[in-house]
N, C-alpha and C positions, 0 to 999 in steps of 0.2 A: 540738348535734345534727348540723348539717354536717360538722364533724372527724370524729365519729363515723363519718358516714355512705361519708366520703373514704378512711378507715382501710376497712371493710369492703370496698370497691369494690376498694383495692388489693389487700390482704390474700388477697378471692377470686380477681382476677384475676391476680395472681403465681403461686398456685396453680394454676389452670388452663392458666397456661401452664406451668408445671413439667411438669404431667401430659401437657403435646402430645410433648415430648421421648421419653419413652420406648415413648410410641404409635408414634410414628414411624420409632424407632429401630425398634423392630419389626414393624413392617410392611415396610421397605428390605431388614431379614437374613433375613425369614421367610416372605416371599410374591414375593418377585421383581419387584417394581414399582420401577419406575425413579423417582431425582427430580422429576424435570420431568414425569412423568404424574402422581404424586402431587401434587405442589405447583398445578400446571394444576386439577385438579380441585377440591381444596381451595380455592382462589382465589376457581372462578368459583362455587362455589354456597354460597360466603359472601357473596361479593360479589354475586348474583341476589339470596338471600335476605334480604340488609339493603334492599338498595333496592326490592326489590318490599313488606317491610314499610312504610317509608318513603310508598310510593307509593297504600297499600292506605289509610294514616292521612293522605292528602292532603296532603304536605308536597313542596314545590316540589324536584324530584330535578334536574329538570334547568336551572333558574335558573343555577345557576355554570356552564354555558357559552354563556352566552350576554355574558360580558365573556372576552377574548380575556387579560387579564391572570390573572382565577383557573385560568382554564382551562389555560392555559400551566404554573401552580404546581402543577395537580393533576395534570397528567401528570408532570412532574417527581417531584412526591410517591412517584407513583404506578408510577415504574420505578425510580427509585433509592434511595426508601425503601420502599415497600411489598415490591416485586418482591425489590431490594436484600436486606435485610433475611428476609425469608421462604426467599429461594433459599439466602445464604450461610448462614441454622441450621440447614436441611434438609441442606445437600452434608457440614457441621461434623460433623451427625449421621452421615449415611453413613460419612464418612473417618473417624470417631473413634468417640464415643456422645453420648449426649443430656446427661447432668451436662456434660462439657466444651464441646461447645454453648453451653447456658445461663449458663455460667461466662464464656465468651468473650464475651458480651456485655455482661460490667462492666468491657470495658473503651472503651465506650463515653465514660463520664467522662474519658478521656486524651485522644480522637480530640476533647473539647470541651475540653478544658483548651490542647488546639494550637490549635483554630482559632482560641479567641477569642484567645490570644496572637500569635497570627499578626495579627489585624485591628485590635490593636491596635498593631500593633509593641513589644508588652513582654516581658520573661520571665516565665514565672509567677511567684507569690508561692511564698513557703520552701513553706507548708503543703502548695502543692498538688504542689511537686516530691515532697516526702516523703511523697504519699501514691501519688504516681506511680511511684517506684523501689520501696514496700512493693508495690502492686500489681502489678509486674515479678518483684520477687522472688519471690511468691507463686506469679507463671502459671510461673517455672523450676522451685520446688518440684513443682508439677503436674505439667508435664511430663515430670519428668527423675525423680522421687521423690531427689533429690539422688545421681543414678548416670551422672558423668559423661560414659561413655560412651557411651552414644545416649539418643536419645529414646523416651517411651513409645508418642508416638502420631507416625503421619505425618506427610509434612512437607508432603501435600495438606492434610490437619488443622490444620495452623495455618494454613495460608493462608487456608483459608477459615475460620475464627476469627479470623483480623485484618480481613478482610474486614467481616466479622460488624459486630464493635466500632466500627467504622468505619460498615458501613449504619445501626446503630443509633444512632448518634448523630446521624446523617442523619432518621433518623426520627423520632425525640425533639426534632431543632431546629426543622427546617425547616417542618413546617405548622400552627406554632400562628398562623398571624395568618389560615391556610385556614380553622383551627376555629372559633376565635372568631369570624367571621364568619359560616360555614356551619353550623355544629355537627359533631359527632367522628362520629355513624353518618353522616352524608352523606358525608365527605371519605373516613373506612374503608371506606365500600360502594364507591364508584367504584376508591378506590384498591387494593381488591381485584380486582374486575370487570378492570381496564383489566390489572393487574398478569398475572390470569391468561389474557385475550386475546393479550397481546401473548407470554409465554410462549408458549401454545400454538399460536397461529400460526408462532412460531420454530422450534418441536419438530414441526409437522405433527400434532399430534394427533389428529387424527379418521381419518390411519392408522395409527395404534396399534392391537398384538396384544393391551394392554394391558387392554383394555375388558371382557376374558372376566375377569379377575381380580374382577371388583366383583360377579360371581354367586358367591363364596365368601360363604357368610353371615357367619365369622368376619371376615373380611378385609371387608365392607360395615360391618359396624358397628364395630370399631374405625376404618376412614377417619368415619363418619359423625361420631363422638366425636371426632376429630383437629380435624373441620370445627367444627362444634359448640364447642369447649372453645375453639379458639386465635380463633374473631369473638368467642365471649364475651370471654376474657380481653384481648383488644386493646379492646374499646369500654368494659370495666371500668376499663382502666388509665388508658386517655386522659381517663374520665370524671371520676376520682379527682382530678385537676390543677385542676377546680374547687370541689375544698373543702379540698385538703390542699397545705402549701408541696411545691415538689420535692425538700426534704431530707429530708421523712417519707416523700416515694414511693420514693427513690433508701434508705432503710432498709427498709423492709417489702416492695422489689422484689427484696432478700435470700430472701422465701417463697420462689423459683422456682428457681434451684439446689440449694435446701436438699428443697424437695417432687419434685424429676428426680432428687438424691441416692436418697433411702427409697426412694421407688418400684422406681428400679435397682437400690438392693441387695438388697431383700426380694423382687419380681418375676424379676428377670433376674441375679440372683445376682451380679452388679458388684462387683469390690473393688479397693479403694484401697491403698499403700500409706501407712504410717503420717504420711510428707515432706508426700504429697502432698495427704492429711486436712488437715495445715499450711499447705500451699498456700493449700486452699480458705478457709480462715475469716481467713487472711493475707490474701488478695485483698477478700473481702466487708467486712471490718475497715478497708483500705485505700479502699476504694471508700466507702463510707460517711463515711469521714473527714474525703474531699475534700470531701463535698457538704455535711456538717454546718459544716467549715471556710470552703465556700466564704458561706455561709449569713452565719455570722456578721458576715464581713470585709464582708459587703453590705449589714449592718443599720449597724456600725462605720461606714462611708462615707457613707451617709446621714446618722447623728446628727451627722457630724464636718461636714458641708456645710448 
């Protein structure tokens, strides 16, 4: 009943996050709102409304700063994975659209496949090379629809899609010993809260022209949905990790490319060429692989010890 239950958690939250993509895409080309007013916003009244939940169900919010050690992780957390993270799929989006976004950040499994080789001092194992060059080949197919001469999308667009891959895997390492400790809506509520503070202090927000945008009623409830879908879908996904291994999360977090695909082709009219349809299921194919491979080699080393 727990697999089950870990499966649905993800399942819906891949989803959800699928659908922030092409919210957001369109809110950036269609109303005039800047990143960082948008993302500021989004932030802090996700992150208000988890902790003031939290606080309303008498659950000790502010306990973790009162040791200067978690306190320390959750800032951390909280600008180089939350902020991290959040900023570079918002600008992906900007520079490019929301499928390439949400694609860019399978390549989160690479930016883990370095570091734990790094800290090991080893080279990866064959499997994860091979799934590392299919997933290479995959984001060129993307890019380029096999037309050597330029690229399809900016070359701001991949920056921050490397970026991206990189926050994320930042975000996916670094605070599970936060969570397990704390629980996932404490550690996501601050690390939203803090994420959009420190944003918007950077940006000056509160003198933003910006604020007249949020009396369009269309333009109020798609942000509200934006807010709304991406707390859901982040406390969905982190929740999932206690019933389901990460090789089932790292398949079914396949929903969320695939549900920013539909949306953008049948909403916003999106089209691909044929290379770069190859791309995509090359890379997700690839990305999967590693994680089903890495899976096995870890159960292998166990029995073998």
């Amino acid at each position: 009943m727990k697999h089950f239950k870990g499966i649905i958690l993800i399942v819906t939250g891949a989803m959800l996050w699928g659908t922030t993509g092409p919210l957001t895409e369109w809110v950036l080309k269609h109303s005039g709102m800047t990143v960082n007013f948008l993302l500021t916003v989004r932030l802090l009244v996700a992150g208000i409304a988890i902790l003031g939940f939290l606080q309303l169900t008498k659950k000790p919010v502010l306990e973790v700063w009162k040791s200067k050690c978690w306190g320390r992780q959750l800032l951390i957390y909280s600008i180089a994975g939350m902020l991290g993270l959040q900023y570079s799929f918002t600008r992906t989006i900007q520079e490019s659209n929301a499928v390439f976004a949400t694609l860019l950040q399978f390549l989160g499994p690479i930016f883990i496949v370095a570091y734990t080789s790094i800290k090991v001092r080893m080279w990866p194992p064959k499997y994860q090379v091979i799934g590392i060059i299919g997933t290479l080949v995959g984001l060129f197919f993307l890019l380029t629809n096999v037309q050597f001469d330029e690229l399809l999308v900016s070359k701001e667009a991949l920056f921050w899609g490397l970026i991206l891959g990189f926050t994320f895997a930042i975000y996916t390492l670094y605070p599970v010993h936060l969570m397990s400790e704390w629980g996932v809506l404490l550690i996501v509520g601050w690390g939203m809260l803090i994420g959009g503070i420190v944003l918007g202090m950077g940006t000056f927000i509160w003198q933003s022209d910006e604020w007249i945008l949020l009396a369009d009623m269309k333009i109020f409830l798609i942000m509200a949905s934006i807010v709304f879908f991406s707390t859901i879908a982040f406390v969905l996904f982190l929740s999932s990790m206690k019933y389901i291994r990460p090789v089932l999360t790292s398949i079914l977090s396949t929903m969320e490319p695939l549900t920013a695909m539909v949306i953008s082709v049948v909403a916003f009219s999106t089209s691909f060429g044929f290379w770069q349809v190859i791309g995509i299921f090359l890379m997700l194919t690839c990305v999967t692989w590693i994680s089903v491979a890495s899976e096995k080699a870890e159960k292998y080393d166990q029995t073998d010890s």
